[in-house]
C-alpha positions in Angstrom: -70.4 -57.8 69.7 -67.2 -58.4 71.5 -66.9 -61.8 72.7 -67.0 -60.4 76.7 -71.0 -59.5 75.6 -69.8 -55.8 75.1 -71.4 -54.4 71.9 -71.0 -51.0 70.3 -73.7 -49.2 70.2 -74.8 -45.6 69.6 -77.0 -43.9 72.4 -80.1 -41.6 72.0 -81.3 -41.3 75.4 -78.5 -40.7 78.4 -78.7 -43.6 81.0 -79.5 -46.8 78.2 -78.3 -49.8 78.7 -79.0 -52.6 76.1 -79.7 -56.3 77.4 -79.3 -59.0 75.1 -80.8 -62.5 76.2 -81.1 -65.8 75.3 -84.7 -66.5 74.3 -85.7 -69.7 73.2 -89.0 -71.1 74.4 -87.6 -73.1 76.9 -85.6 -70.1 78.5 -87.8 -67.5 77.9 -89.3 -67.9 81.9 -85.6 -67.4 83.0 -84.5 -64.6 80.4 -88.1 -62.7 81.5 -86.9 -63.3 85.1 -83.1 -62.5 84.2 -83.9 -59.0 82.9 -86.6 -58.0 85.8 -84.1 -58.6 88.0 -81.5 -56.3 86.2 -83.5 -53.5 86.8 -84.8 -53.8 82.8 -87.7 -51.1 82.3 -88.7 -52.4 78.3 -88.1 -55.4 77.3 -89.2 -55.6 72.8 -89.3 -59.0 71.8 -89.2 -60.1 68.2 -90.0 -63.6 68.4 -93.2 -65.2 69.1 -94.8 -69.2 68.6 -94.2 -70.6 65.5 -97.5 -72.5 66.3 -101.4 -71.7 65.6 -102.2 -69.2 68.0 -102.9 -70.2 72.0 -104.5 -69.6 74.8 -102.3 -66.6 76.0 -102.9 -67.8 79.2 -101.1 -71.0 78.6 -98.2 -69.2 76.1 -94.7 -69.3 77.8 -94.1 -65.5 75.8 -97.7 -63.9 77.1 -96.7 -65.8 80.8 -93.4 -64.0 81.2 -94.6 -60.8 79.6 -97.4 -60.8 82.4 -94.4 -61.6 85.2 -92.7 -58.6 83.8 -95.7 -56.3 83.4 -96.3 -57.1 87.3 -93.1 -56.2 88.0 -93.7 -53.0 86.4 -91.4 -53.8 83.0 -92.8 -52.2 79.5 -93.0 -55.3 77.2 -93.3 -54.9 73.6 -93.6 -57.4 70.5 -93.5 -57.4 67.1 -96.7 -58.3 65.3 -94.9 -60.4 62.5 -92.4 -62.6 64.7 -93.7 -65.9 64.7 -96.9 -65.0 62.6 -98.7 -67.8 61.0 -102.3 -66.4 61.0 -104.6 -65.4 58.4 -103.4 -61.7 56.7 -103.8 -58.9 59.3 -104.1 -61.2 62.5 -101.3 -61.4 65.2 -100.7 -64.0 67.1 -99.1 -62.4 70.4 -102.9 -61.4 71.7 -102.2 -60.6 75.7 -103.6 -57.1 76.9 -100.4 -56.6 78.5 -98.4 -56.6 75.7 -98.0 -53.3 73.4 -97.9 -55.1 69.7 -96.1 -53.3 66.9 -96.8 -53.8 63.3 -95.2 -51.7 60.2 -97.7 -51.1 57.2 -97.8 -48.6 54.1 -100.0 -46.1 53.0 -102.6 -47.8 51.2 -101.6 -51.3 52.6 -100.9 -52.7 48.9 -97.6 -55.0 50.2 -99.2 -56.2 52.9 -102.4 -57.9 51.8 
């Protein structure tokens, strides 16, 4: 990345534009917030709690993923950022978030 924020990148689809945002917990209200107001249509997070599990009601990532889902913004997480549940649990649980996982064939280097 370029130290203006410009970053090379090669484009499959005519029209992207990547955002790239700050996102620690503490920011991640303003970086949801920061992006819907760019005109961002997906937003993919890989990052989540570090934490048990918590009411996604009450989680600051499931919060402004619901802000952005309002707003009409595809959010998407990956299953094993910030995972510290039992094997094949996730912790990012809200119904408005599409969580992605990788696995194998017959599982073997996952369990």
């Amino acid at each position: 990345m370029y130290k203006d924020g410009r970053a090379t990148q090669q484009r499959w689809a005519p029209l992207t534009r990547l955002g790239v945002y700050k996102c620690t917990c503490s920011d991640i209200h303003k970086a949801y917030g920061d992006a819907i107001d760019d005109g961002v249509k997906i937003i993919t997070m890989s990052l989540g709690p570090s934490g048990p599990p918590q009411n996604y009601l009450e989680d600051c990532f499931s919060i402004g993923a619901l802000n952005a889902f309002i707003n009409e913004v595809f959010v998407s997480a990956s299953a094993s950022a910030g995972n510290v549940g039992a094997a094949g649990s996730v912790v990012n649980a809200a119904p408005w978030v599409l969580t992605v996982a990788a696995s194998t064939i017959n599982r073997e280097s996952f369990c």
